[in-house]
FIMI-148063 format. One line per field, with one value per residue: residue in one letter; y, x negated, z of N, C-alpha, C in turn; residue number from 1. Coordinates in pm, whole numbers. Atoms other than C-alpha are relative to their C-alpha. Layout:
N
aa c(A; ...)
n_north c(Y; ...)
n_east c(X; ...)
n_up c(Z; ...)
ca_north c(Y; ...)
ca_east c(X; ...)
ca_up c(Z; ...)
c_north c(Y; ...)
c_east c(X; ...)
c_up c(Z; ...)
i c(NUM; ...)
***
This chain:
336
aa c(X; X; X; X; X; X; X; X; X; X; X; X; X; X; X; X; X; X; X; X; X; X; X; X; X; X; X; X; X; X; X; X; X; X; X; X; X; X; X; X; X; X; X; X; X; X; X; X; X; X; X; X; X; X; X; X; X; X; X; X; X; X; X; X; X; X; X; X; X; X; X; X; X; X; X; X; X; X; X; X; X; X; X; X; X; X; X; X; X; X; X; X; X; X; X; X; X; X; X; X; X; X; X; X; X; X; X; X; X; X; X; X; X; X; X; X; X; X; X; X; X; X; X; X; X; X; X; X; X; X; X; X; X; X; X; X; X; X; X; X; X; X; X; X; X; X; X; X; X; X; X; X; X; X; X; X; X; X; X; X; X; X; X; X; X; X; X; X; X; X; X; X; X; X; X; X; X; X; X; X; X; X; X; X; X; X; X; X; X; X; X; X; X; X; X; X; X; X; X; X; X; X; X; X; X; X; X; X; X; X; X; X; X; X; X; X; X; X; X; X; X; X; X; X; X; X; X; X; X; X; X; X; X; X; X; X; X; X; X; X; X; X; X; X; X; X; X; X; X; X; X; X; X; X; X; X; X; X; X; X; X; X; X; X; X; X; X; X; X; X; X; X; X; X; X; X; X; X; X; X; X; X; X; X; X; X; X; X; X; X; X; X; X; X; X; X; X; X; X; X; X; X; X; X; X; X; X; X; X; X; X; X; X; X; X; X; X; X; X; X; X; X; X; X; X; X; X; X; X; X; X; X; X; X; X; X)
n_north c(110; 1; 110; 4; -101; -105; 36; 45; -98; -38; 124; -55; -100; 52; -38; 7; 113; 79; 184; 52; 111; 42; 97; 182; 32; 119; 36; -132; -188; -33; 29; -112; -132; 26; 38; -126; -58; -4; -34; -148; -48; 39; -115; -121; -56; 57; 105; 65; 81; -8; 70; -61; 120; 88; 138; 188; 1; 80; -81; -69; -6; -95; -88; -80; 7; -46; -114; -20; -60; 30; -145; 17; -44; -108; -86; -117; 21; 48; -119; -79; 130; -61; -151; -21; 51; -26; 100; 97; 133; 86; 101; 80; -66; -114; -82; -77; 61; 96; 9; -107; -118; -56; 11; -142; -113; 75; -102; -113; -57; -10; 86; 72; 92; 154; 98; 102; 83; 78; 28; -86; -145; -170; -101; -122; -102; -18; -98; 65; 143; 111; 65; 141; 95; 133; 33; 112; -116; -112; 33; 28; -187; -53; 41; -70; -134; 10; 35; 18; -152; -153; 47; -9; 127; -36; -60; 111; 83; 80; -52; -69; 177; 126; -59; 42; 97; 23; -34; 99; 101; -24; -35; 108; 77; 118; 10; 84; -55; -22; -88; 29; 10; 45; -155; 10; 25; 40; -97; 60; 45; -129; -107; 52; 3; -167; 80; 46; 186; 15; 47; -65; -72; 96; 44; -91; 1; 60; 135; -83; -30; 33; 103; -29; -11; 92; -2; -80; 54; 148; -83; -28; 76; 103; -49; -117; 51; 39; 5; -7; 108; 4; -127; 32; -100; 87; -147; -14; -138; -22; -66; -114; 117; 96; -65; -42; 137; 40; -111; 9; -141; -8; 107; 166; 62; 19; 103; 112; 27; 129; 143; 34; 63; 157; 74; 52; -14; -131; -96; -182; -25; -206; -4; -87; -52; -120; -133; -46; -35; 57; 120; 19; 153; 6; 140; 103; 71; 84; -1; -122; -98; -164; -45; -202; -62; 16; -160; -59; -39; -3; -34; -171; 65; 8; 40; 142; 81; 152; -63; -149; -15; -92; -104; -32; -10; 63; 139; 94; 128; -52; 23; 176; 39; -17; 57; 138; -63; -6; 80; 31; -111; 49; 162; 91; -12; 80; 168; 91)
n_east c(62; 27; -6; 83; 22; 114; 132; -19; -12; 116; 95; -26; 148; 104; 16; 79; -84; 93; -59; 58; -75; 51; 134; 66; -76; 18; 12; -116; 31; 83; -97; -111; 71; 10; -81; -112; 136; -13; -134; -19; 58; -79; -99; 39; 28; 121; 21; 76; -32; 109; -30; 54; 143; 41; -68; 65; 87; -58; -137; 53; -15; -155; 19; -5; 70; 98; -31; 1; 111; -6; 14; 124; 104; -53; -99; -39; -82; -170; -33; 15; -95; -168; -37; -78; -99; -136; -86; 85; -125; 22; -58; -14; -4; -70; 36; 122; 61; 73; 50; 119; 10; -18; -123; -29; 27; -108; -116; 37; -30; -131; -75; -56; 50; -54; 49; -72; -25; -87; 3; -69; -19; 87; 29; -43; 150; 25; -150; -73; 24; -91; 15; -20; 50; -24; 98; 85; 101; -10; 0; -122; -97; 51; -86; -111; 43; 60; -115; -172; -7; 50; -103; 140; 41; 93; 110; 95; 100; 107; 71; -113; -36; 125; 13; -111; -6; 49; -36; -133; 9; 66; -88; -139; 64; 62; -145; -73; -88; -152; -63; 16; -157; -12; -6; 111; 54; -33; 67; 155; 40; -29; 128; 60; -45; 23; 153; 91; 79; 9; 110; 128; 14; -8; 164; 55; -9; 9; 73; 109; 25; 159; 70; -10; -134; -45; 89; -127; -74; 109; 32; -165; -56; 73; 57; -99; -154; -54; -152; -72; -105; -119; -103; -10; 58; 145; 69; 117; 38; 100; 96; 17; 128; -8; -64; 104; 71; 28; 31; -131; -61; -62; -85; -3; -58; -160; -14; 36; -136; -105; 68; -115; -175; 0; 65; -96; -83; -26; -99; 42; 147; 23; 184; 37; 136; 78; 113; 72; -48; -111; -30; -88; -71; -126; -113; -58; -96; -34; -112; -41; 91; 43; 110; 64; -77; 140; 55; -13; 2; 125; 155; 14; 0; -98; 17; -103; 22; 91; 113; -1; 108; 33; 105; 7; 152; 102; 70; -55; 0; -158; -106; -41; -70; -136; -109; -32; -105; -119; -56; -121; -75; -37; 28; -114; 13; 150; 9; -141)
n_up c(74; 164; 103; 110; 111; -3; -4; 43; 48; -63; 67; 91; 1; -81; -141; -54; -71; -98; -81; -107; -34; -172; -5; -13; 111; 85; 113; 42; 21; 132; 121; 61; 28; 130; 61; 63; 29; 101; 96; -1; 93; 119; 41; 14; -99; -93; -78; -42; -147; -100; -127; -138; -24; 105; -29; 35; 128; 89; 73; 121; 114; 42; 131; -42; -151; 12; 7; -149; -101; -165; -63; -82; 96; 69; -86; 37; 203; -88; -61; 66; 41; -51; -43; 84; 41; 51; -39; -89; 18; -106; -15; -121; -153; -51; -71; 5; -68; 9; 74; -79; 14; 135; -59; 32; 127; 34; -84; 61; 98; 39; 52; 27; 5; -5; -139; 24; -124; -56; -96; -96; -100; 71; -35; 60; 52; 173; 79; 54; -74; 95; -77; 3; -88; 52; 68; -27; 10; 50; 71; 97; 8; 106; 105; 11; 52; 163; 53; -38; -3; 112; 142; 66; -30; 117; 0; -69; 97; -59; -84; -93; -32; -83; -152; -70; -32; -139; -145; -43; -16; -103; -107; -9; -85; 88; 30; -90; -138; 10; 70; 162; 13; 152; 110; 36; 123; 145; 78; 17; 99; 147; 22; 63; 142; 73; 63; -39; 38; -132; -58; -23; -91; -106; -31; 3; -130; -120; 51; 49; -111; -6; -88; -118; -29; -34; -147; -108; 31; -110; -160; -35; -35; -79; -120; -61; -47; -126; 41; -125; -17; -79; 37; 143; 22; 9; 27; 75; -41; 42; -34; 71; 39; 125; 135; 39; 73; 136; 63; 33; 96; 19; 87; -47; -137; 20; 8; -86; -102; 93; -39; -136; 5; 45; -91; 2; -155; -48; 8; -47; 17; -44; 50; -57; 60; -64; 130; -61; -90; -36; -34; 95; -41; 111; -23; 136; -75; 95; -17; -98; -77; 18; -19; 6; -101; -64; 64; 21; -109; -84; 63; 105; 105; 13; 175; 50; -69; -5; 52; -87; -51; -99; -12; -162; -32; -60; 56; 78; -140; -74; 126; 106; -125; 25; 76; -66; -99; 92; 53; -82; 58; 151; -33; 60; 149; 56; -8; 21)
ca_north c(6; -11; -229; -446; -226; 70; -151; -343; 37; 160; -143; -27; 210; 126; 152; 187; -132; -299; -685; -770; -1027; -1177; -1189; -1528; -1573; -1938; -2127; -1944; -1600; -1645; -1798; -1546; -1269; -1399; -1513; -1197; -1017; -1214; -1129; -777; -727; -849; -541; -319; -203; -138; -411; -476; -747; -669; -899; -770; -1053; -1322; -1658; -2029; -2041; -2355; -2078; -1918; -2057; -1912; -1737; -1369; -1408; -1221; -906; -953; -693; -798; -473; -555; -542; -275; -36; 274; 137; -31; 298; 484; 197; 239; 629; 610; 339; 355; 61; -199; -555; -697; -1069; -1353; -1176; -935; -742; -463; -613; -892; -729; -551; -271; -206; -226; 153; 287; 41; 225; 561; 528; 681; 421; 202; -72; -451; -720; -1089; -1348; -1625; -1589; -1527; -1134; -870; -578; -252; -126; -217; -12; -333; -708; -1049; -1273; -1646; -1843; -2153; -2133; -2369; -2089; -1753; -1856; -2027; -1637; -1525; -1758; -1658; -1330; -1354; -1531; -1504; -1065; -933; -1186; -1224; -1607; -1534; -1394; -1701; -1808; -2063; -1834; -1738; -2127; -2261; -1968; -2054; -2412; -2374; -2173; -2384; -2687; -2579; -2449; -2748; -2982; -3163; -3142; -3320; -3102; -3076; -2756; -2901; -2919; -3079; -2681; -2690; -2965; -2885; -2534; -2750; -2915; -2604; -2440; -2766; -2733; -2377; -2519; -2598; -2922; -3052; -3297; -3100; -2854; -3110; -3189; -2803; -2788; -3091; -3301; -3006; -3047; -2969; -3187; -3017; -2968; -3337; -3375; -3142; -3300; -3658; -3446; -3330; -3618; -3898; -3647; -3366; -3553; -3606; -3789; -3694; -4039; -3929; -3599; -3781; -3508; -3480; -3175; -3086; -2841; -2707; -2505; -2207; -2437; -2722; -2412; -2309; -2636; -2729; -2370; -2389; -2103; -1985; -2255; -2576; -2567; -2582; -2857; -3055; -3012; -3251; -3526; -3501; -3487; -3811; -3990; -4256; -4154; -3782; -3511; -3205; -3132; -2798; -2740; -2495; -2311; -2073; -1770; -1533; -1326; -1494; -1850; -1955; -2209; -2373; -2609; -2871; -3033; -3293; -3274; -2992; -2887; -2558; -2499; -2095; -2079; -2178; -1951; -1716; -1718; -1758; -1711; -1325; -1569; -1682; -1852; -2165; -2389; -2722; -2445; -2176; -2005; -1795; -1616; -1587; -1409; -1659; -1919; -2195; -2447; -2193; -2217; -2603; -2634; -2385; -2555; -2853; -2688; -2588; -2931; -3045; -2781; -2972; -3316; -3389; -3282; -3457; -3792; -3844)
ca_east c(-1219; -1279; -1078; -1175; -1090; -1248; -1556; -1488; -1477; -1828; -1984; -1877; -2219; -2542; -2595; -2898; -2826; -3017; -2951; -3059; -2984; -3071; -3432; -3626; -3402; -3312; -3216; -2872; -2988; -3210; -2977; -2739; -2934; -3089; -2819; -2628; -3000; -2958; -2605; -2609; -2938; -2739; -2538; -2801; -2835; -3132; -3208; -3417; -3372; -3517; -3569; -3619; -3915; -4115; -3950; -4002; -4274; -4065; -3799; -4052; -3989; -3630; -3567; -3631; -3831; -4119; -3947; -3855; -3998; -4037; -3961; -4244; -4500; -4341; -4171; -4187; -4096; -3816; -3732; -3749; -3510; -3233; -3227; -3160; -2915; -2602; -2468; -2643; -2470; -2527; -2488; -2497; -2471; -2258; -2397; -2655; -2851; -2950; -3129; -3401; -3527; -3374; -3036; -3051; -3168; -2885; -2624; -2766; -2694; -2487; -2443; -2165; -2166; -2079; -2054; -2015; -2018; -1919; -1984; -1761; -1673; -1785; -1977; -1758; -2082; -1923; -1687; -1576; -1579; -1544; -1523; -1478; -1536; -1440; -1683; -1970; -2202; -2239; -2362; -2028; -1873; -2082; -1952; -1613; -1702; -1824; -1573; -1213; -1305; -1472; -1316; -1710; -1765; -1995; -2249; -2360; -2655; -2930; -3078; -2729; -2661; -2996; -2990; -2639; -2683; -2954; -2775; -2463; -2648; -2919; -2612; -2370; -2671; -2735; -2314; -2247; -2093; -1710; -1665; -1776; -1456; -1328; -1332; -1708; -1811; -1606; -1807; -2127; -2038; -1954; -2316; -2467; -2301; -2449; -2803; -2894; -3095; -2986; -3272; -3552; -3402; -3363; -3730; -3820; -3663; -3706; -3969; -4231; -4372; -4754; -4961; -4934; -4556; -4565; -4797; -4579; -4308; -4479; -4543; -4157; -4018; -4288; -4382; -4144; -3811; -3603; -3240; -2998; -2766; -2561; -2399; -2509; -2737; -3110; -3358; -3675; -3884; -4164; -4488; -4647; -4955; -4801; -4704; -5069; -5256; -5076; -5077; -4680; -4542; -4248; -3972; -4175; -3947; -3609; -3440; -3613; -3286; -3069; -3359; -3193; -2874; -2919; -2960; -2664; -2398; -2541; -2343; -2529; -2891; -3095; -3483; -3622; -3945; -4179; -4315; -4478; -4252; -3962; -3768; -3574; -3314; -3118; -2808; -2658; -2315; -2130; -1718; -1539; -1813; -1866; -2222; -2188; -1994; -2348; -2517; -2317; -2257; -2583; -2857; -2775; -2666; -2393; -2322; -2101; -1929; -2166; -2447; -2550; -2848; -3009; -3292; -3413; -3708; -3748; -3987; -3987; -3978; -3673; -3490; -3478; -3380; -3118; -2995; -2985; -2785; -2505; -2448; -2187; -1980; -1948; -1918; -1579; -1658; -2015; -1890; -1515)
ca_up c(3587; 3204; 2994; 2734; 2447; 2595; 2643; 2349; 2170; 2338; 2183; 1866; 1867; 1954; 2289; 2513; 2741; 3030; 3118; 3501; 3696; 4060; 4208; 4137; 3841; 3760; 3459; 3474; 3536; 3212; 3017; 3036; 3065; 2715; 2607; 2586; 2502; 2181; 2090; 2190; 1948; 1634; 1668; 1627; 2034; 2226; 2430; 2729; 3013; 3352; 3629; 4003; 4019; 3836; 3770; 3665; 3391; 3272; 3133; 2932; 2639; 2591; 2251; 2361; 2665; 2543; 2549; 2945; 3180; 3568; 3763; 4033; 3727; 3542; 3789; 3636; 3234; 3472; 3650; 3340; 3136; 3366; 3446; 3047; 2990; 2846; 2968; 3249; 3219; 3581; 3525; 3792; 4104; 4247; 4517; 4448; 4772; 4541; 4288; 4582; 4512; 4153; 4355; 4399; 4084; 3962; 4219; 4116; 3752; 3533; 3305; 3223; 3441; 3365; 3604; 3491; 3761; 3933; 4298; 4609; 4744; 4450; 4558; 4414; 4211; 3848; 3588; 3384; 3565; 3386; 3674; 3761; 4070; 3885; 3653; 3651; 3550; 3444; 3136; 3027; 3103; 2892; 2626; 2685; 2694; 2331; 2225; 2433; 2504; 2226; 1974; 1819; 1820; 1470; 1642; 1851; 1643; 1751; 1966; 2193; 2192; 2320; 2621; 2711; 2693; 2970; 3145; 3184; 3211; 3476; 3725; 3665; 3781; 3428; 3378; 3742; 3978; 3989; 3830; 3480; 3350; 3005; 2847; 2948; 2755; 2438; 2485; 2517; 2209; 2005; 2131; 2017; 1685; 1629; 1681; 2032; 2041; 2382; 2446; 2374; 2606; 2873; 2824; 2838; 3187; 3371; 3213; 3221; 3554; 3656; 3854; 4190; 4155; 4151; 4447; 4631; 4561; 4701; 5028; 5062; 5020; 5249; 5520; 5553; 5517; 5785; 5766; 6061; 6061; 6305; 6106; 5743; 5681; 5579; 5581; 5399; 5624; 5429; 5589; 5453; 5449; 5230; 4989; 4942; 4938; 4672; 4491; 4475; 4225; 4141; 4041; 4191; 4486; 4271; 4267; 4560; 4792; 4537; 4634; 4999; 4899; 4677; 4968; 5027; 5292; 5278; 5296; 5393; 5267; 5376; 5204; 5438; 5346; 5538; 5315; 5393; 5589; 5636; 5629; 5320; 5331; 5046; 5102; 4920; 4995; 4847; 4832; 5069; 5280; 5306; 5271; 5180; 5511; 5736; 5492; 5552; 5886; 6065; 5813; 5641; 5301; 5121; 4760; 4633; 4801; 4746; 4657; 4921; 5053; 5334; 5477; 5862; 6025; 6267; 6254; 6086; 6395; 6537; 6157; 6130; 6547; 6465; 6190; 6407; 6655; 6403; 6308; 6595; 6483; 6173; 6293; 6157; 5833; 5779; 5884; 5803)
c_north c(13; -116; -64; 98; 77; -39; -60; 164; 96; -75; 6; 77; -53; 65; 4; -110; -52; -93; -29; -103; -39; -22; -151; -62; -185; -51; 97; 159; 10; -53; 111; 100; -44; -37; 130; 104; -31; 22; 80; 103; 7; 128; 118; 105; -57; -58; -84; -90; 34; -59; 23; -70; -89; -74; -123; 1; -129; 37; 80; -9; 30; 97; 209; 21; 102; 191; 8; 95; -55; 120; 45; -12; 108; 115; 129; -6; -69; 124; 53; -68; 16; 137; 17; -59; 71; -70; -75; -136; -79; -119; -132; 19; 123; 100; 55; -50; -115; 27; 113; 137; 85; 29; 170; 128; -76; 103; 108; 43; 51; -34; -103; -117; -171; -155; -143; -90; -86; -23; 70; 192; 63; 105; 106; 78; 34; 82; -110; -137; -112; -103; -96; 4; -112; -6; -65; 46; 108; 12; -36; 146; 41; -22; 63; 122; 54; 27; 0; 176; 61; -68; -2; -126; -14; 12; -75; -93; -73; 30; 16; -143; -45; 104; -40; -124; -56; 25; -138; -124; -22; -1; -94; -150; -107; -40; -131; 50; 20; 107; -24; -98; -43; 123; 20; -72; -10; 186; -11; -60; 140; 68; -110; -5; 137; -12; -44; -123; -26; -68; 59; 137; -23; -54; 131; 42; -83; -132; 93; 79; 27; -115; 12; 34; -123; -59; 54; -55; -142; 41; 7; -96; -145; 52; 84; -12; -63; -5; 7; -94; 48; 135; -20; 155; 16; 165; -43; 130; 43; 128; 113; -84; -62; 131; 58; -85; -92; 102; -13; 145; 24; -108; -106; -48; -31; -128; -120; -18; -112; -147; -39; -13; -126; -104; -71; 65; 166; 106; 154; 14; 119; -31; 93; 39; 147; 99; 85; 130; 16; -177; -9; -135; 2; -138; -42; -71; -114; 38; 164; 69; 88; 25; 165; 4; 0; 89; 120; 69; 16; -48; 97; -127; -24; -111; -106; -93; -117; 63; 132; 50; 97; 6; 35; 73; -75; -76; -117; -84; 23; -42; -120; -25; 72; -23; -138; -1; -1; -125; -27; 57; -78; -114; -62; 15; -50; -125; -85; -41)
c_east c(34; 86; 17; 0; -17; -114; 2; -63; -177; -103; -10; -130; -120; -40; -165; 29; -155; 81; -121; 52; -91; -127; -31; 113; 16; 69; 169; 15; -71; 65; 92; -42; -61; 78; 67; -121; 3; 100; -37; -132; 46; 76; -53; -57; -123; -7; -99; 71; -132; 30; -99; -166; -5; 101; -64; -85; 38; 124; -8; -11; 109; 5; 18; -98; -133; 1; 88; -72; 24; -7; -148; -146; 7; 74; 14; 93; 123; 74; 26; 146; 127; 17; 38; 100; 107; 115; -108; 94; -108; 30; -47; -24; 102; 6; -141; -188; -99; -111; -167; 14; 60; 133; 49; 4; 199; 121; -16; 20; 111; 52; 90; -46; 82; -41; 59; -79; 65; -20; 95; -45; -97; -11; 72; -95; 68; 125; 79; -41; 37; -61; 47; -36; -2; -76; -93; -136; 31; -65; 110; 63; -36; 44; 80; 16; -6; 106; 171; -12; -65; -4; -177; -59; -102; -91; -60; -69; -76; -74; 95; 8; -93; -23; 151; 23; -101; 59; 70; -57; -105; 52; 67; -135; 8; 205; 42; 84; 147; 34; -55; 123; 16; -24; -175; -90; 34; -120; -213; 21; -33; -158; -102; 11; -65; -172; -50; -61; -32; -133; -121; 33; -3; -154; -42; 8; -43; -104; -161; -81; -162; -42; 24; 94; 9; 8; 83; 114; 51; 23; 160; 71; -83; -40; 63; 178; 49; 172; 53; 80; 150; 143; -83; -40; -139; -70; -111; -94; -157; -84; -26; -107; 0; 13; -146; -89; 56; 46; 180; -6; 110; 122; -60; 83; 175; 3; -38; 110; 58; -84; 88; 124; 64; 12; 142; 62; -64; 64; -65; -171; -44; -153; 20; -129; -34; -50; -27; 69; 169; 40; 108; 91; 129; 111; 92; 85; 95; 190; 30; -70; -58; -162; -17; 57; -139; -93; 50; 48; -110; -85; 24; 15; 132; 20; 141; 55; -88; -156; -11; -170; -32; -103; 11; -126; -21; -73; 7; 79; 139; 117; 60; 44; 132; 141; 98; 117; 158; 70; 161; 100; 91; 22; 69; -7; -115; 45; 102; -8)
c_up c(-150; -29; -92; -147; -14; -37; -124; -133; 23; -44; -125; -53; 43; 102; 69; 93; 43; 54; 122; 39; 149; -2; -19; -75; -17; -125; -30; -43; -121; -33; -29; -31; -143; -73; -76; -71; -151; -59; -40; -125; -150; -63; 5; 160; 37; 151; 89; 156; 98; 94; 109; -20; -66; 27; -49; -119; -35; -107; -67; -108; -13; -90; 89; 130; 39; -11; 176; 58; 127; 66; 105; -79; -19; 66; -85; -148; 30; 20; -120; -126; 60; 31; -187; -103; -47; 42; 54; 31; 113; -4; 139; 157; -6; 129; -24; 97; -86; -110; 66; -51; -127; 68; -7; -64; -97; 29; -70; -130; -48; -95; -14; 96; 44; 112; -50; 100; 15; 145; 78; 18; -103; 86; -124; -71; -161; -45; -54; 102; -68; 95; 69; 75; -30; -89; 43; 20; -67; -161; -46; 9; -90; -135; -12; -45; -144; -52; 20; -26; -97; -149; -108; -26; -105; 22; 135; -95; 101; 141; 143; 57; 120; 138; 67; 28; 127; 72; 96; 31; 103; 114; 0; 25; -145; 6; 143; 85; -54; -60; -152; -66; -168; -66; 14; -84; -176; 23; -9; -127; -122; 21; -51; -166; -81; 66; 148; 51; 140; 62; -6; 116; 194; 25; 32; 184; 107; -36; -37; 157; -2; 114; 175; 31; 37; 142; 104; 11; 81; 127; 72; 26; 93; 117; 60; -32; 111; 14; 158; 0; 84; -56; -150; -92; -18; -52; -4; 51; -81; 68; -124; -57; -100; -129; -86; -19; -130; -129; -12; -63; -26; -83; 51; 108; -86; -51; 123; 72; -38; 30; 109; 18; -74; 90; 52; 113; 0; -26; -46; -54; -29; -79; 112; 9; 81; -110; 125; 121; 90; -48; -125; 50; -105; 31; -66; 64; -129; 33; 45; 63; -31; 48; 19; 124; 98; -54; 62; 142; 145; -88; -137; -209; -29; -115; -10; 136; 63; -24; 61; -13; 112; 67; 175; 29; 125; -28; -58; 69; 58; -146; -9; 169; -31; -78; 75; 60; -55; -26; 74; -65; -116; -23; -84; -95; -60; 6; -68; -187)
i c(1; 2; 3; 4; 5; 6; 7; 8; 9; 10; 11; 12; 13; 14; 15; 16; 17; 18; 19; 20; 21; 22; 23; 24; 25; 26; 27; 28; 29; 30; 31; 32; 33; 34; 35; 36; 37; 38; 39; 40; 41; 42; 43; 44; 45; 46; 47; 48; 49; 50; 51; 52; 53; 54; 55; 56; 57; 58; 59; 60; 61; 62; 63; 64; 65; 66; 67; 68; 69; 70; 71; 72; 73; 74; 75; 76; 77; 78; 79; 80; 81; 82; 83; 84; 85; 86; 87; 88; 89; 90; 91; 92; 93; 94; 95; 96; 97; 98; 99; 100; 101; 102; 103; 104; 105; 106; 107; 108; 109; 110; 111; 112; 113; 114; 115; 116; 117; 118; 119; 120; 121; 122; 123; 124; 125; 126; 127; 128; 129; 130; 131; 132; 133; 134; 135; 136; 137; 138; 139; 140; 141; 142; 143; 144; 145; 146; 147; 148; 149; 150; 151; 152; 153; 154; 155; 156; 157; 158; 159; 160; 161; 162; 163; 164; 165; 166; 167; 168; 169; 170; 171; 172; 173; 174; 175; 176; 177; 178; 179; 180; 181; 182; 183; 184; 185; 186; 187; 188; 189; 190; 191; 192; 193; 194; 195; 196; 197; 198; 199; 200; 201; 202; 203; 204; 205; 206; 207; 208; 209; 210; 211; 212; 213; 214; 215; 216; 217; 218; 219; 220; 221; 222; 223; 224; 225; 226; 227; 228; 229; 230; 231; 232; 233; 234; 235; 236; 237; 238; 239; 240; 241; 242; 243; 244; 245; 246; 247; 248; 249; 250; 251; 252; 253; 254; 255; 256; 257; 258; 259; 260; 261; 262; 263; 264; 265; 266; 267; 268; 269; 270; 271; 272; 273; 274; 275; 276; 277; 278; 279; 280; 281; 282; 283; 284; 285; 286; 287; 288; 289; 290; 291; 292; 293; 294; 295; 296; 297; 298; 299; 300; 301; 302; 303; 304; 305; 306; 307; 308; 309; 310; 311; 312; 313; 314; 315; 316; 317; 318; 319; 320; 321; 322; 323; 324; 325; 326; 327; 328; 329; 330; 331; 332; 333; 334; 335; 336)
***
């Protein structure tokens, strides 16, 4: 493993450098990944971000964004991008698996490669690692990063600010979840102080819905909610159907889980969504409960404690009975 004042020393030059980050990117994975997109240009390196697959067209305005490639557009100017890196700065994930098919051009290179993170069990892929579980998001690493490892705090202008202040404030749930810690909001004040203009970015995210997100939305919660009382628990099964009558796209489904977990007395709340050839399922916990552990033990998934996810090919009908099933299991910890 590299450290920092090798890497610190390598940075020194302008580098060839590719920023990825997890399929179906959300406000974290583009924050950071832009975030560091606008440092790392400052210093003169070439600089492209590539993400496995599209994402939320509410995260398209992000300073830099327009210089994104999507590998599943672009495969070959992808392919071609990493076979001549210099350095590939993997941020919010840590297993190759998550970035599909780029995963093995990734493996395959022979550039430099950085891994910043905050999720359980790193995959062994990277040379240097700057990695937190206690972090809130991979965005605040990034900060740090900046500023604690490469001693650079100068070179967070307007542009570094307003991608790191999504990040961090997309993943920490609008600054509610327990890991938003007094050191997060003095480094929310300091990225407001260096220009970014929290409420308009609070309108850019969550106040920039379309019509048939809403609609959908309506649907999820009056027809396809369903609270379990007895294990203080409440699931959201969504059809392939509902996802095409009301044109759903990328990003209208985030966020609906937190409706179900709003829900007084609940504990446990699952979305669960049919595509097209498999069964998604995201879960939301409140306190101790181990959501990544159900992820991670019967549905190929994993993630946060209070913030998991996972992936089935059975049916939908079998996904949301088998979740059912699981509950018992969990009795003493949903109710007490």
């Amino acid at each position: 493993m590299l450290d920092t004042a090798s890497l610190i020393k390598l940075l020194a030059q302008p580098r060839k450098i590719v920023i990825t980050t997890h399929h179906k990117p959300d406000g974290d994975a583009m924050g950071s990944s832009l975030g560091l997109y606008n440092y790392l240009i400052q210093q003169g390196h070439h600089v492209k971000v590539i993400t496995p697959t599209d994402y939320p067209e509410f995260l398209n305005w992000l300073p830099g964004n327009g210089e994104v490639i999507i590998y599943t557009e672009q495969i070959k100017e992808s392919a071609d991008l990493i076979a001549a890196a210099d350095m590939i700065f993997c941020l919010d994930f840590n297993a190759l698996n998550r970035i599909n098919e780029m995963g093995e051009l990734v493996g395959g290179s022979n550039a430099v490669k950085i891994m910043i993170d905050h999720h359980l069990e790193p995959q062994d892929f990277d040379d240097y690692r700057y990695w937190d579980i206690n972090a809130c998001a991979t965005a605040q690493l990034i900060y740090t990063f900046i500023v604690e490892e490469l001693n650079n705090k100068k070179l967070i202008n307007k542009d570094v600010a307003t991608c790191l202040y999504t990040g961090i404030m997309t993943d920490s749930a609008s600054f509610s979840l327990p890991k938003t810690t007094s050191a997060v909001h003095r480094i929310i004040a300091d990225l407001i102080d260096e220009g970014a203009v929290n409420w308009q970015i609070y309108e850019q995210i969550y106040k920039n819905s379309s019509e048939n997100r809403l609609r959908f939305l309506g649907i999820c919660l009056s027809e396809r909610l369903e609270v379990l009382h007895e294990f203080n628990t409440a699931v959201i099964a969504v059809t392939k159907a509902d996802l095409e009558k009301y044109d759903v796209v990328t990003g209208d489904t985030e966020g609906i889980v937190n409706y179900a977990l709003s829900i007084s007395g609940v504990k446990l709340a699952a979305f669960i969504v049919e595509r097209n050839d498999k069964v998604k399922l995201s879960l939301r916990s409140k306190g101790e409960f181990p959501a990544n552990e159900i992820c991670k033990k019967y549905f190929n998934g994993g993630g946060h404690r209070n913030a998991a996810g996972g992936v089935s090919t059975g049916s939908l009908e079998q996904v949301v009975t088998q979740f059912k099933l699981i509950l018992p299991e969990y009795k003493k910890l949903l109710i007490q």
